[in-house]
N, C-alpha and C positions, 0 to 999 in steps of 0.2 A: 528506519529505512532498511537496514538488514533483514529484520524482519519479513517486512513485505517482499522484499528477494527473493527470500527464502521461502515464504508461501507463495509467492509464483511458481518457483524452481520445482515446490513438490508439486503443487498440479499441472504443469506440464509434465516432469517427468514421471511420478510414482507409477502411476496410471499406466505408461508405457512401458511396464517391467514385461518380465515374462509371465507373470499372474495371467494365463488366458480367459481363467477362467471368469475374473469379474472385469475383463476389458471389454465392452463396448461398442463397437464402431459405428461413426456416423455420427449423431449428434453427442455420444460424450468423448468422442475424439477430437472434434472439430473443439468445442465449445472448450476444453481442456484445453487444447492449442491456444486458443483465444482470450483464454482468462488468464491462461499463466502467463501470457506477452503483457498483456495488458496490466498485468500485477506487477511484472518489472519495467516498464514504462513508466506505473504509478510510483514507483521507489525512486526511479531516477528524478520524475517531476519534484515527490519527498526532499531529494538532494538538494537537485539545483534552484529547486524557486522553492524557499521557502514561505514566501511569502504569501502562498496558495493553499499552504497546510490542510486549511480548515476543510475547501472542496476537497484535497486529496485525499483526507486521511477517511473522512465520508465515502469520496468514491469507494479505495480500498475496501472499507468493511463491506459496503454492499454488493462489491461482486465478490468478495470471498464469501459472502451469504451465498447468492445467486449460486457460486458452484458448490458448493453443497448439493443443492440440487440437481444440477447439471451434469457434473462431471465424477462421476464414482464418489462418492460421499466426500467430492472435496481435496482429492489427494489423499483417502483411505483417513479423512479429518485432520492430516496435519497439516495442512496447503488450509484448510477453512480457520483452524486454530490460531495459527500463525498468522494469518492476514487479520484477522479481526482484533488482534493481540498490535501488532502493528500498526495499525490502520486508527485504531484507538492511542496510541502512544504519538502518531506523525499529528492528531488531533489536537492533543492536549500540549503537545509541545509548543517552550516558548524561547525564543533566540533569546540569545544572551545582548548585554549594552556593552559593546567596547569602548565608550567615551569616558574621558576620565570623568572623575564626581563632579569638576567645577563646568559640564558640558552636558550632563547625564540630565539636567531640568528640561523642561520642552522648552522650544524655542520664542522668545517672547519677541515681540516688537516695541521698540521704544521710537515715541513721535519724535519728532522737531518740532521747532516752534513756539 
């Protein structure tokens, strides 16, 4: 989840230094704006619902793909880096079982009768 923060945060900001020289304007500014919200949105979703991982962490890679191409190589590639590195890690990730061992079985049903 950090991660992906983080590769938001650089392709919103890197991109908007004083480097004028490989800034942009118009569609890799817009699209930078847009990728970097959208990458910490996807980290907050990471957070709080994890129980969505598997689309978020998918979404992730693929728009930190996506700005690669879009927005200056991505945050100058550590905004593209970072998210895919992220985005692959909120994937694979698996919550932990708080229930003690005698609860940790799935839950069975036992008849009447």
């Amino acid at each position: 989840m950090i991660l992906t923060a983080a590769a938001g945060l650089a392709i919103l900001f890197l991109p908007g230094g004083r480097l004028t020289v490989l800034l942009l304007p118009g569609l890799a500014g817009t699209s930078g704006f847009l990728f970097g919200c959208a990458l910490c949105a996807l980290a907050a979703f990471l957070w709080f619902a994890p129980g969505h991982r598997t689309f978020t962490g998918v979404a992730v890679i693929l728009v930190s793909l996506t700005s690669l191409v879009t927005t200056n190589i991505g945050g100058f590639l550590v905004g593209t880096l970072l998210g895919v590195l992220g985005g692959s890690l909120g994937f694979a990730w698996h919550g932990t079982d708080d229930r003690p061992p005698s609860e940790a079985g799935p839950a069975t049903r036992r008849g009447t009768g």
